[in-house]
N, C-alpha and C positions, 0 to 999 in steps of 0.2 A: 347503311341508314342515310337517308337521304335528308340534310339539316338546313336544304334551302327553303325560305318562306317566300309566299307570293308578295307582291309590292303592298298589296290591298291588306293585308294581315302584319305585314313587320311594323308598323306602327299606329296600331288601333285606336290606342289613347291619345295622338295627337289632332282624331276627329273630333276628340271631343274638348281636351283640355284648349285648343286655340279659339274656340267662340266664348267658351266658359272665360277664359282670359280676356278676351276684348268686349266681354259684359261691364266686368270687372274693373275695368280700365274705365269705362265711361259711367258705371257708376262712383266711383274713387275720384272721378276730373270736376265733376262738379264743386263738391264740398273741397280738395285741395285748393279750387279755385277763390272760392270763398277765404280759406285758410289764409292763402296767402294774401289777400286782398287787407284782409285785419291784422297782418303782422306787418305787412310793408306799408298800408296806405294811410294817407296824410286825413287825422279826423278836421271835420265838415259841417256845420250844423246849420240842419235847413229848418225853415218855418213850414210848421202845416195851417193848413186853411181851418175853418172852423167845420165839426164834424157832427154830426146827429150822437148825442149821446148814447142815445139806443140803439143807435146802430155802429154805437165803434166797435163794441166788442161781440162777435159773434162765434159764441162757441168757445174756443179753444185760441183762435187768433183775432188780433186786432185789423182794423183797416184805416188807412190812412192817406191824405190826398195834404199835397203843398201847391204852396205859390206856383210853383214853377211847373206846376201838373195840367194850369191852363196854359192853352196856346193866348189866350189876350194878355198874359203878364210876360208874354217873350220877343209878341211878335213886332215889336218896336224896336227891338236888341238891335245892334251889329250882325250882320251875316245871315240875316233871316230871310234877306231877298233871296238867297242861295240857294235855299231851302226848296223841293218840289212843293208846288202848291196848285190844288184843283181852286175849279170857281164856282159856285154854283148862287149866279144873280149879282147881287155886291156881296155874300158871305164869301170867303175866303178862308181853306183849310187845307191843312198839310196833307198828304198822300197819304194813304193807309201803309202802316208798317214804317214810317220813315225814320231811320236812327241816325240820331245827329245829336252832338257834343253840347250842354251847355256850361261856360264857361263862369264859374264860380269866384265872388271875388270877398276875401276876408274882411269881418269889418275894421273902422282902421283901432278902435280900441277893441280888442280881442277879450280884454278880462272880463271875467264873469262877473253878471250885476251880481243884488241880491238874489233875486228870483231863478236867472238860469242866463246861462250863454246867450249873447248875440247871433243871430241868423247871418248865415253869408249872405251875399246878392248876386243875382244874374249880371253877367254886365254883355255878354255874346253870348251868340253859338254860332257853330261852323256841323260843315256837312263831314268835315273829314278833322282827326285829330289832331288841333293843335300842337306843335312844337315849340320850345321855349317859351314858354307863359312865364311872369313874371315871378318870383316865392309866392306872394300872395294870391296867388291864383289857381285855379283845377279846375280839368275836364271831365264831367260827370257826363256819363254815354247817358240816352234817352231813347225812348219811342212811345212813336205816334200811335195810339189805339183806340179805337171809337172814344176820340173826343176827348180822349186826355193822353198824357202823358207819361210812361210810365218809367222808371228806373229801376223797380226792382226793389222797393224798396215800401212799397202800399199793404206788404202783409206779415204783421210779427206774430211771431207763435211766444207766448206766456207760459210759464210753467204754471202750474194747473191751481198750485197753491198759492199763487199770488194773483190770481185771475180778478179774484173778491175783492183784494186790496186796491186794485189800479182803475176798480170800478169804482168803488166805491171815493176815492178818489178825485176823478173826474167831472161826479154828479155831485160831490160836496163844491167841486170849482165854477163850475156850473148855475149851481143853486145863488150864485153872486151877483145881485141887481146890475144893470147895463156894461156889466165884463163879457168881451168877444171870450168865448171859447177858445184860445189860444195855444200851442205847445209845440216844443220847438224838440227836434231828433238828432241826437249825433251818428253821425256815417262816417266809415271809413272810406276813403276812394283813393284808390290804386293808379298808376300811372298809364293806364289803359284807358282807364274812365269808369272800370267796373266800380260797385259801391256794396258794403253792405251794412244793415243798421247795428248799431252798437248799445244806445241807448235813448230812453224819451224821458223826456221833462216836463214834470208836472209841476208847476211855479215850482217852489223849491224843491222838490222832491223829483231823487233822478231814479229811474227802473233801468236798469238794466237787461239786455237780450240775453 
């Protein structure tokens, strides 16, 4: 009896089981990423800009834009001359796709008011990731995309049953004669720069992600 197999048949299933594997792998790298980002990273909390009430919540997830989403509240910083930058006339505007660091500075009383946590501040950015930043300080990664800024950090998914509550919510704070729409996000950010949202602040009322 002859009990030699070809090369092509002694190991069938490792045609299949090694893509099946590095599916696997890269769907698993994402959310470990995230994982690890909210167990190790230092929380952050940024200001959002004021947002069309009708249009914060769409559906299932929120959408959200901050200060530091415009290029006019950065481009004053430290290190922006750095930065690629097209011209088109006197308007001036970062390269499509540019990811670059902004450098996050704690405020100096950190304790919470009544209403909700203090907003960090921009104080730089750099094109490449700072080393030795001060304690009070972090590098939040960025990118440039038609016209804002994005981090990764513009879209919360709500559990489906508190969708009604955090609307309802927002259009009672809302409803408040000459109050900006205001509300402030805490983020974890990692020592890479990745970030991810943790929780939003509704005056006093925190939701959590």
């Amino acid at each position: 009896m002859n009990n030699t197999q070809s090369p092509t048949n002694s190991h069938p299933n490792w045609r299949f089981l090694v893509p099946l594997a590095c599916q696997a792998l890269l769907i698993l790298a994402i959310p470990a990423r995230a994982v690890y980002t909210s167990v190790t990273g230092e929380t952050v909390v940024l200001q959002t800009v004021p947002v069309d009430p009708y249009d914060f919540l769409r559906g299932y997830y929120q959408t959200l834009r901050y200060d530091i989403s415009r290029q006019e509240n950065l481009d004053k910083l430290p290190g922006w001359d750095e930065l690629p930058i097209q011209r088109n006339g006197d308007y001036t505007y970062l390269e499509e796709g540019t990811r670059f660091y902004v450098i996050m500075e704690a405020p100096e009383n950190s304790t919470a008011t009544v209403n909700q946590p203090p907003p960090w501040k921009p104080v730089a950015v750099s094109l490449n990731h700072p080393d030795n930043l001060p304690e009070n300080q972090i590098a939040l990664e960025g990118e440039y995309r038609y016209g804002w800024i994005d981090y990764g950090l513009e879209r919360y998914y709500m559990p489906e049953d508190r969708r009604e509550e955090i609307n309802a919510d927002i259009r009672q704070v809302n409803l408040k004669p000459g109050e900006q729409r205001a509300f402030v996000v805490e983020v974890k950010v990692d020592r890479f720069g990745d970030s991810v949202p943790v929780s939003l602040w509704v005056e006093s009322r925190n939701y959590r992600f």
